[in-house]
C-alpha positions as CSV (number, residue, x, y, z in Angstrom):
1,X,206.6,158.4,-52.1
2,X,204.4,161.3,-52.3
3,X,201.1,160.9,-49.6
4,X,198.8,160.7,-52.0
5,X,200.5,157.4,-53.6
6,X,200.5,156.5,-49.7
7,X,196.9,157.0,-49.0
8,X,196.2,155.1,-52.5
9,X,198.2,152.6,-51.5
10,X,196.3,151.8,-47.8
11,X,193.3,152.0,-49.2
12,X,194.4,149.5,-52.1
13,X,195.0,146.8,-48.8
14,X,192.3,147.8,-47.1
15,X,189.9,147.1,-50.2
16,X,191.9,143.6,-50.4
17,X,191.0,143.2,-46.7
18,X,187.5,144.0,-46.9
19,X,187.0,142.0,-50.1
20,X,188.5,138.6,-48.4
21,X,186.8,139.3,-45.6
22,X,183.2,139.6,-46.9
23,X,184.1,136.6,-48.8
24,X,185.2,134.6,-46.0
25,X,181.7,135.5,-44.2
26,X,179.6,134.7,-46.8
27,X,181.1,131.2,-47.0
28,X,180.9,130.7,-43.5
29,X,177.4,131.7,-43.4
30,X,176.3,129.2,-46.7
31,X,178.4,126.5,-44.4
32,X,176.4,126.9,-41.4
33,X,173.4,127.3,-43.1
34,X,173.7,123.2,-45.0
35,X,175.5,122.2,-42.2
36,X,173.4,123.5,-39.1
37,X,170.3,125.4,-40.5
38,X,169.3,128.2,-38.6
39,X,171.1,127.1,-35.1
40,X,174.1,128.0,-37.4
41,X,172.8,131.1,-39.1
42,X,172.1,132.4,-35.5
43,X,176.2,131.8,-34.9
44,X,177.0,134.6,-37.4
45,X,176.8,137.5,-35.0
46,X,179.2,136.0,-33.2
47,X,181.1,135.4,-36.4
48,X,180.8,138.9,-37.6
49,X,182.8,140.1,-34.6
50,X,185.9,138.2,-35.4
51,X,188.4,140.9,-37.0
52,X,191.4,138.5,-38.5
53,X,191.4,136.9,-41.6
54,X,193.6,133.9,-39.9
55,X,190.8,133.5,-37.5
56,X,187.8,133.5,-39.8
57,X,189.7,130.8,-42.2
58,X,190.2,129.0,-39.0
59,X,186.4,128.9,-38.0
60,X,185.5,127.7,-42.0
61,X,187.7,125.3,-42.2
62,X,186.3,124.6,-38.4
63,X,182.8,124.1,-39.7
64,X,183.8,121.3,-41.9
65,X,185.7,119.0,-39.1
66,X,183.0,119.8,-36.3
67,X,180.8,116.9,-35.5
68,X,178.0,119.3,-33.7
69,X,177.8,122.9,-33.4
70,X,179.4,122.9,-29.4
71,X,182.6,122.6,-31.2
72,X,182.2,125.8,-33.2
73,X,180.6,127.4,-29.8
74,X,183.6,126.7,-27.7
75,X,185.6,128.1,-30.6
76,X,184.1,131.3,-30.8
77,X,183.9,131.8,-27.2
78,X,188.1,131.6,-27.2
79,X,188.5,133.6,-29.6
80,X,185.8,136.4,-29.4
């Protein structure tokens, strides 16, 4: 495989990465917003720092399940 098929192809997954990833925040964000109003919104600094995929689908799928916003607190202070 020649480098410039390489290069192509890491930027290709890294597009893919990026893409989910914006994605993922966005819905996070609209799900703190109806779920918390703006003592979620200020939770997405915090958010932004979290760098897997498997962790930000873990803290959405969180935001459904949590009964108060401690729960998504303890959360990220594992994990960040």
């Amino acid at each position: 495989m020649s480098g410039t098929n390489r290069e192509w192809r890491r930027e290709w997954k890294e597009g893919l990465f990026k893409g989910k990833q914006e994605g993922l925040l966005e819905g996070i964000e609209l799900g703190l917003e109806l779920k918390y109003s703006f003592a979620g919104l200020e939770l997405m600094n915090i958010v932004r720092a979290i760098n897997t995929i498997d962790k930000l689908e873990e803290f959405k799928n969180l935001i459904k399940k949590a009964d108060s916003i401690d729960e998504l607190k303890d959360f990220l202070g594992r994990i960040v």
